[in-house]
BALOBA-1460 file (C-alpha; in Angstrom, 3 decimals):
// residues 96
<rec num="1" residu="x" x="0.000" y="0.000" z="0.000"/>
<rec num="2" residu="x" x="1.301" y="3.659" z="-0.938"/>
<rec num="3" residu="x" x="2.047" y="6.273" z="1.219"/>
<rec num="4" residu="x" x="0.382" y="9.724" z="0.997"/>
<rec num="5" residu="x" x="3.293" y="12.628" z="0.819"/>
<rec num="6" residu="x" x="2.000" y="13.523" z="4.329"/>
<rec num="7" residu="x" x="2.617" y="10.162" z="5.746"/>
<rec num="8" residu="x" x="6.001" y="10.318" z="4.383"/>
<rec num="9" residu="x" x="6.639" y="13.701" z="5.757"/>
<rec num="10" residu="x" x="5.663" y="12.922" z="9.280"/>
<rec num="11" residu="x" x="7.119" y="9.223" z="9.444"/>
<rec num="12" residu="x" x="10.464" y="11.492" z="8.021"/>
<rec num="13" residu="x" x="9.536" y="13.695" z="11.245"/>
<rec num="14" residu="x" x="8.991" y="10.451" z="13.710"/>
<rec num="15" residu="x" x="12.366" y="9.540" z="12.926"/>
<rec num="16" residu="x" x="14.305" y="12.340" z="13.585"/>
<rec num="17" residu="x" x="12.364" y="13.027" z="16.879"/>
<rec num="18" residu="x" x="13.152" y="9.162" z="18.006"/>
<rec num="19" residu="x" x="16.951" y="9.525" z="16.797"/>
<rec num="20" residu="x" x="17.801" y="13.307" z="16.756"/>
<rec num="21" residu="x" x="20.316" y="14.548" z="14.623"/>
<rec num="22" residu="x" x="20.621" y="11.775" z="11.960"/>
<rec num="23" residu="x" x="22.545" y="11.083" z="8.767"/>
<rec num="24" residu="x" x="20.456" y="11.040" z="5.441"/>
<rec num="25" residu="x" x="21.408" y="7.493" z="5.017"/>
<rec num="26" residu="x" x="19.939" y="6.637" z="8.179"/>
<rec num="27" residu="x" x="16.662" y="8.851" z="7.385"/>
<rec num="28" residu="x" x="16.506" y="6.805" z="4.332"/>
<rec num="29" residu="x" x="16.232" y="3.394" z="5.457"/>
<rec num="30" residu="x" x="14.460" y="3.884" z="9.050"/>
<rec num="31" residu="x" x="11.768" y="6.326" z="6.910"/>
<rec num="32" residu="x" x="11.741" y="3.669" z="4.228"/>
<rec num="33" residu="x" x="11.904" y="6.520" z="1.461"/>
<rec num="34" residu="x" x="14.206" y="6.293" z="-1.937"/>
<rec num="35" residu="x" x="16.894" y="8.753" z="-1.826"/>
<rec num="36" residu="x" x="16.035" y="10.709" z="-4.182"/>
<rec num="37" residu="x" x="12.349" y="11.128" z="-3.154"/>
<rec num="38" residu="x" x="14.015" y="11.846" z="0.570"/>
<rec num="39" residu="x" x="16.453" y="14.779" z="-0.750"/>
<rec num="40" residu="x" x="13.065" y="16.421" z="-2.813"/>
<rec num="41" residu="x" x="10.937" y="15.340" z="1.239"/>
<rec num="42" residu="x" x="13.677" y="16.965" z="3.296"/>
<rec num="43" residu="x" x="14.038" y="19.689" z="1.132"/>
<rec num="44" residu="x" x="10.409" y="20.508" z="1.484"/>
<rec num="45" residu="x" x="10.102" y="20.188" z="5.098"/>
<rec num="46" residu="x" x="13.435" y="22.563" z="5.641"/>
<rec num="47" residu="x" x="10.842" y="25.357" z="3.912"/>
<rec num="48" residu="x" x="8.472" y="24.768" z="6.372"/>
<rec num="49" residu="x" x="10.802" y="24.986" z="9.240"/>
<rec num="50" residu="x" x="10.021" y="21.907" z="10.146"/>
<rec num="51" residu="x" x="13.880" y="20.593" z="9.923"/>
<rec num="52" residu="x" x="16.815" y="21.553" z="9.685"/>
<rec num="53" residu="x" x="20.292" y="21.164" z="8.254"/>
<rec num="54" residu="x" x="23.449" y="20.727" z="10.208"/>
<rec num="55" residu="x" x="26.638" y="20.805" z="9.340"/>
<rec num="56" residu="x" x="29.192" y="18.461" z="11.582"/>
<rec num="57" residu="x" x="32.830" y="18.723" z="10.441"/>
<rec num="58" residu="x" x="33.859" y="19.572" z="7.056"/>
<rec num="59" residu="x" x="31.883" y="16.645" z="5.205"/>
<rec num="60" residu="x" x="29.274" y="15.664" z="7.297"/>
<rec num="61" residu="x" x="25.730" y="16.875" z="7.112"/>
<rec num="62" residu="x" x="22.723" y="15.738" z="9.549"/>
<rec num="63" residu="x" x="19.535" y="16.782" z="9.874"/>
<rec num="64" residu="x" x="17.065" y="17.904" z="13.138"/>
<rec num="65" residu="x" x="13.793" y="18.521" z="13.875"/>
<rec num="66" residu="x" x="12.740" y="21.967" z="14.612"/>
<rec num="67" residu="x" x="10.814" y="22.980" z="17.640"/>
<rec num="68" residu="x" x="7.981" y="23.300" z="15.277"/>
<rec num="69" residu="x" x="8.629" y="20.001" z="13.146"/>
<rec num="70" residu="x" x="8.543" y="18.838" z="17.432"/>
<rec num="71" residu="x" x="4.783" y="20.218" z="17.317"/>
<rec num="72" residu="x" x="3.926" y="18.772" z="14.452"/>
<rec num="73" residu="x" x="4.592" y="15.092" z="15.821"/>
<rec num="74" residu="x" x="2.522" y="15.815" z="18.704"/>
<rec num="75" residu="x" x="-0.206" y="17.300" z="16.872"/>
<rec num="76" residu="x" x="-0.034" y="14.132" z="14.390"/>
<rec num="77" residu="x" x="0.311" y="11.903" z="17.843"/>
<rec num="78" residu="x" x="-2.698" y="13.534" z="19.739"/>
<rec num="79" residu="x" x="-4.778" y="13.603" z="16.558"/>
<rec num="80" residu="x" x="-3.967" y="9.677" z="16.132"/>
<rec num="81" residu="x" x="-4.853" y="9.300" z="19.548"/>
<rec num="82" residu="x" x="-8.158" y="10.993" z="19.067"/>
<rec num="83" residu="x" x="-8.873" y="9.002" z="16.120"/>
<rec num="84" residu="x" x="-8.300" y="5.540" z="17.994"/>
<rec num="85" residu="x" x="-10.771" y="6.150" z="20.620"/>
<rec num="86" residu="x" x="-13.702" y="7.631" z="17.672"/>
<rec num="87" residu="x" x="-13.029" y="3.893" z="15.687"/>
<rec num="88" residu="x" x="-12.639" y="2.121" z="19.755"/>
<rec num="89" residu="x" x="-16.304" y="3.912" z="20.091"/>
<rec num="90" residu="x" x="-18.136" y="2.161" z="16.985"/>
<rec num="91" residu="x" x="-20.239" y="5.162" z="16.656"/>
<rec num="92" residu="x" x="-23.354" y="4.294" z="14.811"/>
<rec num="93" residu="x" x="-23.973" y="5.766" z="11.467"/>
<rec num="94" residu="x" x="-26.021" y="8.775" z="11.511"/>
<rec num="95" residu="x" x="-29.691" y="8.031" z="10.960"/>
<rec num="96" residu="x" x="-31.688" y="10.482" z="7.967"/>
């Protein structure tokens, strides 16, 4: 089954806030996202402010969430929460 964009942004998000500063390599596999399709992700969510870019040494580049890529996870965390106990309910459908 594919992925919607926006589940690949925020599993790219779940990683970092699990690992912290992380190597693209190690985005790549843990996120289970192509690297090319990762560079074009990352890229994205660095607009948003969601991320961001470090540089460590001369050649080495990870990458961080941002206090507001932080907020996003939760939001995404308390809205899957929410959405557990709706299905957990069985609400009826609505009767016309």
């Amino acid at each position: 089954m594919r992925r919607s964009k926006l589940e690949m942004y925020v599993d790219i998000l779940k990683v970092l806030a699990q690992k912290g500063p992380t190597k693209l390599t190690h985005i790549m596999y843990k996120a289970n996202v192509n690297s090319s399709i990762l560079k074009e992700y990352l890229d994205f969510l660095i607009k948003q402010g969601l991320i961001e870019e470090r540089a460590i040494g001369k050649n080495r580049v990870v990458y961080a969430n941002t206090t507001r890529g932080s907020t996003v996870i939760q939001y995404f965390r308390e809205l899957n929460k929410a959405l557990s106990v709706i299905d957990e309910e069985k609400i009826p459908p609505m009767l016309y």
